[in-house]
N, C-alpha and C positions, 0 to 999 in steps of 0.2 A: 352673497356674503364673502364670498372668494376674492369677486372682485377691489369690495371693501377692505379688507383685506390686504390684497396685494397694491393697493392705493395710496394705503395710506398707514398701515403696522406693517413692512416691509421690514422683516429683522436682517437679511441681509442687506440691503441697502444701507440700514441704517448704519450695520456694523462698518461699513466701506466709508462711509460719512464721519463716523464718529473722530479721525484725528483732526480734523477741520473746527469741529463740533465744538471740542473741547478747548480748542483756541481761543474760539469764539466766547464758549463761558467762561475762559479766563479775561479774557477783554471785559464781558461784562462786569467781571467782581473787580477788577481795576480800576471801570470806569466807574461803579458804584461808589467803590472807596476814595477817591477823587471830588465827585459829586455833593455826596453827600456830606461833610467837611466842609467842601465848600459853601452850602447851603447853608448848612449851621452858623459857620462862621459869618454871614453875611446877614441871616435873620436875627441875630443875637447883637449887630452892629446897627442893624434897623431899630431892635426893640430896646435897647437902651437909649436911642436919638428921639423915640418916639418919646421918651420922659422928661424933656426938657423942656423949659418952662417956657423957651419964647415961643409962637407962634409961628413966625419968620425958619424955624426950625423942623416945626410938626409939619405945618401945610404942606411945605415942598415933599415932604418925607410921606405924607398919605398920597398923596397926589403919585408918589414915584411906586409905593407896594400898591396902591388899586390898577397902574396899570400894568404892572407886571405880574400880577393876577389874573386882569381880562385878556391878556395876550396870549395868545395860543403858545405852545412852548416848543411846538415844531414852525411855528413862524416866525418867531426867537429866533432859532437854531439854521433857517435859511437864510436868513438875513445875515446873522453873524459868517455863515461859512460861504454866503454869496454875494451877500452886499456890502458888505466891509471891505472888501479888497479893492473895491470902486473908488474907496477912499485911501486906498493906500495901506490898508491893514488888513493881510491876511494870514489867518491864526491856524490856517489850516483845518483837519478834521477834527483832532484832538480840543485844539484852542476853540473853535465853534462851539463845541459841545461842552466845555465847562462853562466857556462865557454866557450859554443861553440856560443852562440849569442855574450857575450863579444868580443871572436877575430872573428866573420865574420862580424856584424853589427857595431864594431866599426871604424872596416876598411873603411865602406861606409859612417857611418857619418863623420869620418876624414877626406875624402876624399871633401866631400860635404863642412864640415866646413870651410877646407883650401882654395878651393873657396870662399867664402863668404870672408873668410880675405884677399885675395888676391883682392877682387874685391873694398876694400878699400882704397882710395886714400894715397898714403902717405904724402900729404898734410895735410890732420886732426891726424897725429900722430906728425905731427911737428908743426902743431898751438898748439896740445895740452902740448907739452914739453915746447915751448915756455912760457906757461903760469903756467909753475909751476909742473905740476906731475910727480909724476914718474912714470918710464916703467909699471910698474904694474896698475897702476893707470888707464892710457894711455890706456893698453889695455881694464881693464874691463869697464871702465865707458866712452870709447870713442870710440874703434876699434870693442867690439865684438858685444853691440848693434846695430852697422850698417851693420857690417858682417852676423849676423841671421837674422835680416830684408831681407837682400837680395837675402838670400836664405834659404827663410823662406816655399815657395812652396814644393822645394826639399827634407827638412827637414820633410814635415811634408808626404810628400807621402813617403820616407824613413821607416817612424814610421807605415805609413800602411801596407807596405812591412811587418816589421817587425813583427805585430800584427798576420796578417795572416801567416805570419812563424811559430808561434807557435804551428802550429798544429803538426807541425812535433818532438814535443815532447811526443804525441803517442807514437814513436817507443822505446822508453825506456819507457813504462808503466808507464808516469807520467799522474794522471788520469785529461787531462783538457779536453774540450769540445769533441774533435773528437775520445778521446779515449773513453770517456761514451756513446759517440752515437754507437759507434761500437760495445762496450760490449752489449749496450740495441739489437743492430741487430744480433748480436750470439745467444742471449737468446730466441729473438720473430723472428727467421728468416725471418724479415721483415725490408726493408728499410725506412721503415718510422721515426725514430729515426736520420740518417745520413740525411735524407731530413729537418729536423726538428734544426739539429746541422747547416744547412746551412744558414736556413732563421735565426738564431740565430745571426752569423758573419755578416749577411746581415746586421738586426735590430742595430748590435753593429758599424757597420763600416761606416753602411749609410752617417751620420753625417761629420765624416771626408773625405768622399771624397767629400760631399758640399763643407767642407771649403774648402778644394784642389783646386775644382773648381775657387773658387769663387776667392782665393790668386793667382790661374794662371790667371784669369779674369783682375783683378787688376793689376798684374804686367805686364801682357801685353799693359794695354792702361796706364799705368804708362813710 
């Protein structure tokens, strides 16, 4: 048990680690807030092209969210930060890592959003023409408020998804949380630094899987 112990709940170590530690979880909530914006913005630009009437429109646009769905999102993220520069475009570690969450996560929340506006009746897009707005109008201040409400659960376990993705920006030596714990367990060959990057994600994520909970609670007896 000692050994266990000193393996791996190393409070000194940990304590030696922690200004590293803490960089690294500010990298992560920087690179969350980054990511996650951009995913939305990018799913919300999918699921309104997904409504258009031509085909010549839709096809390209399923064809483009299935496969940035089936594609792994750490082989996204090498390509962007290793194989673009092949071509004369390199984004560095930063610009990899938005560019490869932008087309994996956007595909998901596109996917998600076009749900929610499909789960809209088209009864309140035609009361609301009726009374005066226009199509623009119609969607934002009638169709999409009811459409995120409704798949507001989705959405928000989506974004948990996504948070904990970010660890996978590691592998391009962007330094956020799981890359600093790792550096600090090279140094003190001890795993207490990576134990310590856990309850970290735990401390930070806690929160949103309450509300998860509590939105799929609701929406169930709703």
């Amino acid at each position: 048990m000692d050994d266990f112990v000193d393996a791996f709940l190393n409070i000194e170590i940990v304590q030696r680690a922690m200004p590293i530690l803490l960089r690294g979880l500010w990298q992560t909530m920087l690179l969350a807030l980054i990511v996650v914006p951009l995913g939305l913005a990018g799913g919300l630009v999918l699921a309104l092209l997904s409504r258009a009437r031509s085909r010549w429109v839709r096809w390209p646009l399923a064809v483009w969210t299935d496969t940035f769905r089936a594609l792994p999102p750490l082989v996204l993220l090498i390509f962007a930060y290793a194989g673009l520069p092949f071509l004369g475009l390199d984004l560095g570690p930063w610009g990899a890592v938005a560019l490869a969450f932008f087309l994996n996560t956007g595909a998901y929340y596109g996917e998600v959003l076009r749900a929610g506006l499909d789960s809209v009746p088209p009864g309140q897009s035609e009361a609301a023409r009726a009374l005066g707005l226009r199509r623009w109008q119609v969607m934002i201040f009638v169709v999409l408020p009811q459409a995120v409400r409704n798949v507001l659960p989705d959405l928000v376990s989506n974004t948990l998804e996504v948070v904990k993705l970010t660890s996978i920006a590691s592998v391009v030596a962007l330094p956020e949380l799981l890359f600093q714990a790792r550096q600090a367990q090279s140094v003190t060959y001890n795993a207490s630094p990576i134990v310590a990057a856990a309850l970290a994600y735990f401390i930070l994520l806690w929160p949103v899987v309450r509300l998860l909970s509590r939105l799929e609670h609701r929406a169930a007896k709703g």
